[in-house]
mmCIF entry with sequence, helices, sheets and N, C-alpha, C, O atoms, coordinates in Angstrom:
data_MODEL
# 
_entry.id   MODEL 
# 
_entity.id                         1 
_entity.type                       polymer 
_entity.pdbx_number_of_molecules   1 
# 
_entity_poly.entity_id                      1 
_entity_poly.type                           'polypeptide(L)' 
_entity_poly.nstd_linkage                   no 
_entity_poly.nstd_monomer                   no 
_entity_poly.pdbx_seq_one_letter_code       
;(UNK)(UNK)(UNK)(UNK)(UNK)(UNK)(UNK)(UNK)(UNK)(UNK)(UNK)(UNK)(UNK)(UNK)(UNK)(UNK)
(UNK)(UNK)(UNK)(UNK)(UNK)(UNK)(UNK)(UNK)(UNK)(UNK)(UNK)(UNK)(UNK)(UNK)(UNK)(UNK)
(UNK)(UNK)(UNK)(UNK)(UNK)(UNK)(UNK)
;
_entity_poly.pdbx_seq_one_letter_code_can   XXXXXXXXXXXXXXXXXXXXXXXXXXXXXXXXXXXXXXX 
_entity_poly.pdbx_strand_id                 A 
# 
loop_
_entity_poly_seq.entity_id 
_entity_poly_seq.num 
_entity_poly_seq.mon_id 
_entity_poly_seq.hetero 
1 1  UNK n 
1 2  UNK n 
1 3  UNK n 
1 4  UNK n 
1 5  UNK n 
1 6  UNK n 
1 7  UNK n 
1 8  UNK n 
1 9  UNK n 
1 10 UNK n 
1 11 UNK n 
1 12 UNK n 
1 13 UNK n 
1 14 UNK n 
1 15 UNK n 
1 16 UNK n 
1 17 UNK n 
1 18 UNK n 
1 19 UNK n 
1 20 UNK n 
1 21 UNK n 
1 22 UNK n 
1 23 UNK n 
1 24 UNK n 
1 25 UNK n 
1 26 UNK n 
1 27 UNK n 
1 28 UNK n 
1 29 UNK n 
1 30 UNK n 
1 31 UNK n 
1 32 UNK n 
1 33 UNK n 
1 34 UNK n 
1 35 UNK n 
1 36 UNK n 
1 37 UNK n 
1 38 UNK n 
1 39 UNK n 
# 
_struct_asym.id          A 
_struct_asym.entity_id   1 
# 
_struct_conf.conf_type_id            HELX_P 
_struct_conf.id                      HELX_P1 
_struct_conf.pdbx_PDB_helix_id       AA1 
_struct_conf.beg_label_comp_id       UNK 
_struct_conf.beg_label_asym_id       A 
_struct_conf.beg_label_seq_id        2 
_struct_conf.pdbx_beg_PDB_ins_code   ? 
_struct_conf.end_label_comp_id       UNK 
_struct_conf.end_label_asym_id       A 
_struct_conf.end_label_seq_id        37 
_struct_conf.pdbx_end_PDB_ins_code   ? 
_struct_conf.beg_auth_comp_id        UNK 
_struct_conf.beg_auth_asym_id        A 
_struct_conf.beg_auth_seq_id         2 
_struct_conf.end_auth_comp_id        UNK 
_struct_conf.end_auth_asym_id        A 
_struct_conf.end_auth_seq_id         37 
_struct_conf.pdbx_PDB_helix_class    1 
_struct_conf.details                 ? 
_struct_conf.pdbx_PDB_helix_length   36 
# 
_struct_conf_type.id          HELX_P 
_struct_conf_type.criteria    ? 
_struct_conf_type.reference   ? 
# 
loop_
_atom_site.group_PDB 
_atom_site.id 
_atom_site.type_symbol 
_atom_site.label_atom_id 
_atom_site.label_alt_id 
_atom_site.label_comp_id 
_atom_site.label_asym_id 
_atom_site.label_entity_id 
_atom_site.label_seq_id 
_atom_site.pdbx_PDB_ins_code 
_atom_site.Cartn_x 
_atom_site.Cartn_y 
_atom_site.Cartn_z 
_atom_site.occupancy 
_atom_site.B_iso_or_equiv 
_atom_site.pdbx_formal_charge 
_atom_site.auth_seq_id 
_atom_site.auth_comp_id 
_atom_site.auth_asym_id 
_atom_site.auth_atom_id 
_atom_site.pdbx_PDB_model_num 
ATOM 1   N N  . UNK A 1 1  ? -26.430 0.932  -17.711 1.00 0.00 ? 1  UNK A N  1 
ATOM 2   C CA . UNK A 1 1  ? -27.148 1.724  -16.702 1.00 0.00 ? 1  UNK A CA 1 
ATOM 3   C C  . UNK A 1 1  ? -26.760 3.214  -16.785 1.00 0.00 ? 1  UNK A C  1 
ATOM 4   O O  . UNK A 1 1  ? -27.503 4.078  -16.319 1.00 0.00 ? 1  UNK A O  1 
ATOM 5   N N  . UNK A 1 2  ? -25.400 3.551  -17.478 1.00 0.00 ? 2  UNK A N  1 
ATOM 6   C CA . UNK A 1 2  ? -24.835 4.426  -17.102 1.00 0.00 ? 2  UNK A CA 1 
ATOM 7   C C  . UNK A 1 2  ? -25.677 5.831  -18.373 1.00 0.00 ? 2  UNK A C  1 
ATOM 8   O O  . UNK A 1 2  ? -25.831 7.033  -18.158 1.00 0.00 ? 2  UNK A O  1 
ATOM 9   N N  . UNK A 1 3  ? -26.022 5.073  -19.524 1.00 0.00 ? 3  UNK A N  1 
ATOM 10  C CA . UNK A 1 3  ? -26.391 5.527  -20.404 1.00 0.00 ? 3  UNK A CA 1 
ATOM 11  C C  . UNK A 1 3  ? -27.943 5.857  -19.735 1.00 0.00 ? 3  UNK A C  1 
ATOM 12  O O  . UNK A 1 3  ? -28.224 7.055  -19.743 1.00 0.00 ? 3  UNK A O  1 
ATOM 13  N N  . UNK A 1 4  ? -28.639 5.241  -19.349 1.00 0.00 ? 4  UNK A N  1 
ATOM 14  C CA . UNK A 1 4  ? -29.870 5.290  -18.915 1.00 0.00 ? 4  UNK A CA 1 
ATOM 15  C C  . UNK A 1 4  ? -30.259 6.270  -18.458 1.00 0.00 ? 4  UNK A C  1 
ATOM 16  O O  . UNK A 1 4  ? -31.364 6.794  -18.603 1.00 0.00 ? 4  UNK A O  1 
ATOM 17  N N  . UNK A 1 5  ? -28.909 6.781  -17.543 1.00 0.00 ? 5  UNK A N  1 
ATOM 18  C CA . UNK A 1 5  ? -29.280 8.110  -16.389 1.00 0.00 ? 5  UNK A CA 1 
ATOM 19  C C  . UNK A 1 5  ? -28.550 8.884  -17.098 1.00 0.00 ? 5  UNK A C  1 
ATOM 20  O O  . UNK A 1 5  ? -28.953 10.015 -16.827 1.00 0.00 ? 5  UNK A O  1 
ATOM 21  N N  . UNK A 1 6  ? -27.418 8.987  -18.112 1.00 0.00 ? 6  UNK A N  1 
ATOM 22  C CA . UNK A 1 6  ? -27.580 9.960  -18.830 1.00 0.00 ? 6  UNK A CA 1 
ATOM 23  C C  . UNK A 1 6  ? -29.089 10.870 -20.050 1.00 0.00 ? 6  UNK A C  1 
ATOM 24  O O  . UNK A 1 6  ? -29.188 12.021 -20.476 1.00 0.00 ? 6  UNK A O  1 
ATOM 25  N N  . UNK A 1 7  ? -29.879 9.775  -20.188 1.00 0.00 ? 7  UNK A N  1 
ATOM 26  C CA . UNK A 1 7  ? -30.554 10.062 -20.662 1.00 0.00 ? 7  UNK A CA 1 
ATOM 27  C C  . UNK A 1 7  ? -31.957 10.493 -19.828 1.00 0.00 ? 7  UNK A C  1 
ATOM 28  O O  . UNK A 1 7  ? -32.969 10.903 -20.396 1.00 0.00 ? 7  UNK A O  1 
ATOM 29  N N  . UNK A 1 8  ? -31.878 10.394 -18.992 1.00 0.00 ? 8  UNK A N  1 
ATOM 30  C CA . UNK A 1 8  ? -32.750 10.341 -17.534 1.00 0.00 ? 8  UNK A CA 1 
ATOM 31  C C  . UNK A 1 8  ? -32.910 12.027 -16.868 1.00 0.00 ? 8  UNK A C  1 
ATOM 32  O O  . UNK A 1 8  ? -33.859 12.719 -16.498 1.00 0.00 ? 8  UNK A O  1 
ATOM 33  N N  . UNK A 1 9  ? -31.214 12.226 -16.976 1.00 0.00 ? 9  UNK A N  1 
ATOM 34  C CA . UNK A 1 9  ? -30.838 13.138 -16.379 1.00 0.00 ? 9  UNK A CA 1 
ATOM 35  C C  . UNK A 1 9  ? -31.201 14.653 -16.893 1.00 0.00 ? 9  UNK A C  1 
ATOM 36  O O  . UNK A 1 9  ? -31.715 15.352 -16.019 1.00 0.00 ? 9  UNK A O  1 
ATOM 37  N N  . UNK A 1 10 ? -31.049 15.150 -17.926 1.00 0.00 ? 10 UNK A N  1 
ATOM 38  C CA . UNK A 1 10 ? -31.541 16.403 -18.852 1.00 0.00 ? 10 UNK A CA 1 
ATOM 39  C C  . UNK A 1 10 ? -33.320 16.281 -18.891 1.00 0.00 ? 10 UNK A C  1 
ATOM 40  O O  . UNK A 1 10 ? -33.991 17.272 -18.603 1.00 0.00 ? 10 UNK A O  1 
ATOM 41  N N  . UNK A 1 11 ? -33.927 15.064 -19.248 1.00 0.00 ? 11 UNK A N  1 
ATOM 42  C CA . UNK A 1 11 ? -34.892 15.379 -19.233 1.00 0.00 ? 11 UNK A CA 1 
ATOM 43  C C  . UNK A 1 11 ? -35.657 15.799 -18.226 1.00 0.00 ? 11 UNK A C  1 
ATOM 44  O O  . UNK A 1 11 ? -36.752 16.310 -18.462 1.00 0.00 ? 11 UNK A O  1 
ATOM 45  N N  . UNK A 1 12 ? -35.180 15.641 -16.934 1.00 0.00 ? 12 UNK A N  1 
ATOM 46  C CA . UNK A 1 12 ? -36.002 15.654 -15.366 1.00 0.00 ? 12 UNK A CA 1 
ATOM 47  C C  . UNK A 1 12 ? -35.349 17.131 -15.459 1.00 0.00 ? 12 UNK A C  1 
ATOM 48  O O  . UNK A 1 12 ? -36.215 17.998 -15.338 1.00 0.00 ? 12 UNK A O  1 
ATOM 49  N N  . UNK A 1 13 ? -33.893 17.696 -15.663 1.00 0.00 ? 13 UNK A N  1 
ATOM 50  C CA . UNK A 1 13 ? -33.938 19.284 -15.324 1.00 0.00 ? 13 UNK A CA 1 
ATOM 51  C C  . UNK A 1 13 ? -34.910 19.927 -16.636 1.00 0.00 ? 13 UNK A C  1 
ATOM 52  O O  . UNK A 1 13 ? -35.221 21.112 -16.519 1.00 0.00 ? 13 UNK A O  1 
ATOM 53  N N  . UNK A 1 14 ? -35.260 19.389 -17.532 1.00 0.00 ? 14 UNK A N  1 
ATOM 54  C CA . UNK A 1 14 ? -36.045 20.168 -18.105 1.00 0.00 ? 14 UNK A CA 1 
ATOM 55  C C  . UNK A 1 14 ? -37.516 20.265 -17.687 1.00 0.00 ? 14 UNK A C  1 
ATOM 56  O O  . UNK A 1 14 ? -38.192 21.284 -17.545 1.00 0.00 ? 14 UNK A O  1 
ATOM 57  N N  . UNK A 1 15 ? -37.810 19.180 -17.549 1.00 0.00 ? 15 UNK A N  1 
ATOM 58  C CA . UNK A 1 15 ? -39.475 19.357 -16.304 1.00 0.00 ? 15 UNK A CA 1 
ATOM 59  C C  . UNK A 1 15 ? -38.834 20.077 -15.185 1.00 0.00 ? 15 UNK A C  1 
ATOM 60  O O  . UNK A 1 15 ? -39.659 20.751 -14.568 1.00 0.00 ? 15 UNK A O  1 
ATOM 61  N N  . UNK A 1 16 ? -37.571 20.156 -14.699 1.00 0.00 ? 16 UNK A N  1 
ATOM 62  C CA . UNK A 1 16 ? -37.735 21.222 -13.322 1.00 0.00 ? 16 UNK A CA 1 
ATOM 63  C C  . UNK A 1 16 ? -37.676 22.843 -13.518 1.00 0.00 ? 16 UNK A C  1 
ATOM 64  O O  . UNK A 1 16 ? -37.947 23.782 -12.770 1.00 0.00 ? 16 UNK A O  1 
ATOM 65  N N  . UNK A 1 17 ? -37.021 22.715 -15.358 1.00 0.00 ? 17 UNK A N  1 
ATOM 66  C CA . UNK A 1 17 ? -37.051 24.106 -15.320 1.00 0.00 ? 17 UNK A CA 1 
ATOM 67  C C  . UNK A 1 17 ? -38.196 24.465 -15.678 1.00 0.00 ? 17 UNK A C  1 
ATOM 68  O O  . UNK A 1 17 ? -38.629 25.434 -15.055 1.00 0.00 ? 17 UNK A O  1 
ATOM 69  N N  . UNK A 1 18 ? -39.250 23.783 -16.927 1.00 0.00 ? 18 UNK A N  1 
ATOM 70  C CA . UNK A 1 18 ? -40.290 24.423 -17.609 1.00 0.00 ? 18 UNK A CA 1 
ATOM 71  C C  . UNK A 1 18 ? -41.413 24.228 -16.378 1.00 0.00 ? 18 UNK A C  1 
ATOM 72  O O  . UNK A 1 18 ? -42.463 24.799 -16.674 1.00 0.00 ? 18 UNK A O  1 
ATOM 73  N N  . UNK A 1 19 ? -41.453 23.576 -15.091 1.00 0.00 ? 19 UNK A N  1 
ATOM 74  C CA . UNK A 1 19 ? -42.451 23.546 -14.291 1.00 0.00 ? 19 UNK A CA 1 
ATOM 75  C C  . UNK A 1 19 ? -42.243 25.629 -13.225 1.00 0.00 ? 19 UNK A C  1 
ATOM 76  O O  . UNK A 1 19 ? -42.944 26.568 -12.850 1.00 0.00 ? 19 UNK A O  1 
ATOM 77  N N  . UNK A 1 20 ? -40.760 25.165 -13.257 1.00 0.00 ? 20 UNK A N  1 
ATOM 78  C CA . UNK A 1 20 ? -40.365 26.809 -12.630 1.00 0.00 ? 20 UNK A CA 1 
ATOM 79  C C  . UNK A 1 20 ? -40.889 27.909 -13.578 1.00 0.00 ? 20 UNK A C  1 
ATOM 80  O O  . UNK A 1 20 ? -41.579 28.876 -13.254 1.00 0.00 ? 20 UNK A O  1 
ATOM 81  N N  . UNK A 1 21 ? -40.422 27.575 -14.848 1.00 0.00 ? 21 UNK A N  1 
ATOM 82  C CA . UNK A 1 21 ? -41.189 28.847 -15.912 1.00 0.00 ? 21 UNK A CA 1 
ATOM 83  C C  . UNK A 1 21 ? -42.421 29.332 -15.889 1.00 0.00 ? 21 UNK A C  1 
ATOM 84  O O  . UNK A 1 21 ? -42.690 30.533 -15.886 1.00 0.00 ? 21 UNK A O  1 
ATOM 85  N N  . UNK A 1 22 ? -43.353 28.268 -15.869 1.00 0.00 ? 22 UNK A N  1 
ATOM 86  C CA . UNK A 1 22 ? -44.643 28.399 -15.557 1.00 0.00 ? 22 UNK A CA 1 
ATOM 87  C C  . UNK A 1 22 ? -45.631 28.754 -14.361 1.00 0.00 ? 22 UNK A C  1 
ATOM 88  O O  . UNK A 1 22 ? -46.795 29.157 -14.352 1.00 0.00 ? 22 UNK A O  1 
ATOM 89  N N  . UNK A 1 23 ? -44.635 28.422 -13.258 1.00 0.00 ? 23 UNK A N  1 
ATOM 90  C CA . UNK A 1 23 ? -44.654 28.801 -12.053 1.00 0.00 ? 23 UNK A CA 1 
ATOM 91  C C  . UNK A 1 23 ? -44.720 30.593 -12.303 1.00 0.00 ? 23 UNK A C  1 
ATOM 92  O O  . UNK A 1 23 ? -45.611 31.354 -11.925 1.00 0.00 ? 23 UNK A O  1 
ATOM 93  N N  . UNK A 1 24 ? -43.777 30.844 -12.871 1.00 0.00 ? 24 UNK A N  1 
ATOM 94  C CA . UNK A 1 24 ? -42.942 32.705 -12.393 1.00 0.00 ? 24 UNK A CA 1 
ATOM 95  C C  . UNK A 1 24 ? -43.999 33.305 -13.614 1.00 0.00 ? 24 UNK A C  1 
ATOM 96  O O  . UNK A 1 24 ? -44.318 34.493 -13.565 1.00 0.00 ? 24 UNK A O  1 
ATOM 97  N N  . UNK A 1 25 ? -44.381 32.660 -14.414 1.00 0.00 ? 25 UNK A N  1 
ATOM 98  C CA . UNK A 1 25 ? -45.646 33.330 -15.920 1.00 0.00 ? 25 UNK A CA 1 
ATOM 99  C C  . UNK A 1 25 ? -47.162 33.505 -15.106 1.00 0.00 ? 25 UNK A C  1 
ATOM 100 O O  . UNK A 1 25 ? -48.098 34.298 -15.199 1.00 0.00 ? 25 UNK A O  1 
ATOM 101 N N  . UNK A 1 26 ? -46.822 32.184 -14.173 1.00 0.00 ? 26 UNK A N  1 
ATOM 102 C CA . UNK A 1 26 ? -48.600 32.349 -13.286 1.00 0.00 ? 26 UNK A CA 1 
ATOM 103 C C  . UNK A 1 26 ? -48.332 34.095 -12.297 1.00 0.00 ? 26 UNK A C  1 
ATOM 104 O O  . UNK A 1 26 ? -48.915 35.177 -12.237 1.00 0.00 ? 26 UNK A O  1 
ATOM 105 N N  . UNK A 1 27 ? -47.108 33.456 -11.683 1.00 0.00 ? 27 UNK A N  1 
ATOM 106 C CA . UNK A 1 27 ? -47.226 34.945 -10.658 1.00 0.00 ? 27 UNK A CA 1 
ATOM 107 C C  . UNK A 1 27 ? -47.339 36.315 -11.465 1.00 0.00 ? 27 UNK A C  1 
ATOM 108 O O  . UNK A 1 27 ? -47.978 37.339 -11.224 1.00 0.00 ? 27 UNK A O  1 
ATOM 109 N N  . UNK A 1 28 ? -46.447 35.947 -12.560 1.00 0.00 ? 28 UNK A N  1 
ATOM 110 C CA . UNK A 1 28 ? -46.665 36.942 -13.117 1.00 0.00 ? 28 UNK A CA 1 
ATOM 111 C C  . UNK A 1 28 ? -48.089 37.691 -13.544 1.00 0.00 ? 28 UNK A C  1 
ATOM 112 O O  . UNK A 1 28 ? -48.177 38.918 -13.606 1.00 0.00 ? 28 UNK A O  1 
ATOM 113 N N  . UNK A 1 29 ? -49.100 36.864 -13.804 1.00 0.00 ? 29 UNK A N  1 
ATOM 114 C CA . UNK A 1 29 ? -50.081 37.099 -14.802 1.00 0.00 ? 29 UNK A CA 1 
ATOM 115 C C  . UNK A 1 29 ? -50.951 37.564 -13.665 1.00 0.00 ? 29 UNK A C  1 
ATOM 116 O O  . UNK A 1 29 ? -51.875 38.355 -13.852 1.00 0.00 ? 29 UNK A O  1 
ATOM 117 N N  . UNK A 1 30 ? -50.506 36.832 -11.926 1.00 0.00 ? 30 UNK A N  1 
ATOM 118 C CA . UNK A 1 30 ? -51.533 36.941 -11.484 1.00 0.00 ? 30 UNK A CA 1 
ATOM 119 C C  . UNK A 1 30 ? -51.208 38.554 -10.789 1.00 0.00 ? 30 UNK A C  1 
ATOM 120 O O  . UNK A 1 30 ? -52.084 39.141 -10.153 1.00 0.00 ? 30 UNK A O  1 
ATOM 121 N N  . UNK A 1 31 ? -50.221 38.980 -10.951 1.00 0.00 ? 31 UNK A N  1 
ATOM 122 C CA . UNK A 1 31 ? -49.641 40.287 -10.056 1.00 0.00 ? 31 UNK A CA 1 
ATOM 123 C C  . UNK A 1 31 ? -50.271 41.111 -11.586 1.00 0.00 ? 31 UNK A C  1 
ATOM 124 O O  . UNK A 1 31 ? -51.193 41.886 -11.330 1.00 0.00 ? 31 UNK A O  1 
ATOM 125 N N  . UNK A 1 32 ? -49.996 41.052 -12.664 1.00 0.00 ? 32 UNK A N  1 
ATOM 126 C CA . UNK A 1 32 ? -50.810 42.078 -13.890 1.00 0.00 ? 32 UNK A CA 1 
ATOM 127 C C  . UNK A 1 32 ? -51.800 42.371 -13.935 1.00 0.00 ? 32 UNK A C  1 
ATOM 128 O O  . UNK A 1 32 ? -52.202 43.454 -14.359 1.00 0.00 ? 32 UNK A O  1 
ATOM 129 N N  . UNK A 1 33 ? -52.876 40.907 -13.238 1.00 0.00 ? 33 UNK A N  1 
ATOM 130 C CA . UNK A 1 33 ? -54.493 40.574 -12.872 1.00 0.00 ? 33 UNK A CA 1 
ATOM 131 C C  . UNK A 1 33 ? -54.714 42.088 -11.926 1.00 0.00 ? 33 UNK A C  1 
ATOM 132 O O  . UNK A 1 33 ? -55.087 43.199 -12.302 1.00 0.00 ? 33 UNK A O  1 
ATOM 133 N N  . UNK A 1 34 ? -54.394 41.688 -10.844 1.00 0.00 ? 34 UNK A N  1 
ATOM 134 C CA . UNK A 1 34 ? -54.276 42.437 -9.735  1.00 0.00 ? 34 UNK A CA 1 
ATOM 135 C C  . UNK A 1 34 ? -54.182 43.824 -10.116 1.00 0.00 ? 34 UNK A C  1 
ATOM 136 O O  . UNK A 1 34 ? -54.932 44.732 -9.759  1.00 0.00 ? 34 UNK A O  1 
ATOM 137 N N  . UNK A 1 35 ? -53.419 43.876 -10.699 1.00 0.00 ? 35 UNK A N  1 
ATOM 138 C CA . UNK A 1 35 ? -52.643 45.480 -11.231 1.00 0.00 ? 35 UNK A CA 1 
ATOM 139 C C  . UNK A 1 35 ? -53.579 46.434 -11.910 1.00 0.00 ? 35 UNK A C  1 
ATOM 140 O O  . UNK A 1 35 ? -53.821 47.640 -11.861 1.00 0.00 ? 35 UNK A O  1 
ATOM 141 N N  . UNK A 1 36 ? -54.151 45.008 -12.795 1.00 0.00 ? 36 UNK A N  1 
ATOM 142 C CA . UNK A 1 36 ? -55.134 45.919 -13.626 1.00 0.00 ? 36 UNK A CA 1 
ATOM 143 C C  . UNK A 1 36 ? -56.740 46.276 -13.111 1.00 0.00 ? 36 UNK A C  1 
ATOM 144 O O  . UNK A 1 36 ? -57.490 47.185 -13.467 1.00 0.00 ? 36 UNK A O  1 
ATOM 145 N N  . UNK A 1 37 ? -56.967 44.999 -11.971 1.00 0.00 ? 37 UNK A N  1 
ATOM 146 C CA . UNK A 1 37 ? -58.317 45.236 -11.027 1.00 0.00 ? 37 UNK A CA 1 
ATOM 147 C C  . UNK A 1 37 ? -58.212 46.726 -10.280 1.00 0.00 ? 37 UNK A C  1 
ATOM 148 O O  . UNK A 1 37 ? -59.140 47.463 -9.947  1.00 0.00 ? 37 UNK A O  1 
ATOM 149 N N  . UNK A 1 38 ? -56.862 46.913 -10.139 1.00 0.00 ? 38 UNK A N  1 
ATOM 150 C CA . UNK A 1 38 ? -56.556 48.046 -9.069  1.00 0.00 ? 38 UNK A CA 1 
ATOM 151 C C  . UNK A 1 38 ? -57.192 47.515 -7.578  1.00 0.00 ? 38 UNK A C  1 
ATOM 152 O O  . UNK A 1 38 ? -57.963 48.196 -6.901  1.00 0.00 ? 38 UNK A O  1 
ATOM 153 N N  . UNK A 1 39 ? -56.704 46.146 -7.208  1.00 0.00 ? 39 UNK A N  1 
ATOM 154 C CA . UNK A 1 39 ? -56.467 46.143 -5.807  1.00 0.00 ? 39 UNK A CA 1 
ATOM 155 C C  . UNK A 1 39 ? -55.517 46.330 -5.136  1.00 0.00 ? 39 UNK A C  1 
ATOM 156 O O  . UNK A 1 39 ? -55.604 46.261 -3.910  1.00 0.00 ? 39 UNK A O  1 
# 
């Protein structure tokens, strides 16, 4: 079992980080959007 959730474990922080990455690339893109509409 113990192996299980070692292997369990890295992959779930990597969906929590690459879901955060993509998260902060959207705001990003959407604040450049903005930037460049000049609203």
């Amino acid at each position: 079992p113990s192996k299980n959730l070692f292997y369990h474990y890295p992959f779930s922080h990597f969906l929590i980080f690459s879901s955060a990455l993509l998260a902060l690339l959207a705001l990003l893109a959407l604040f450049f959007l903005s930037k460049n509409k000049g609203l």
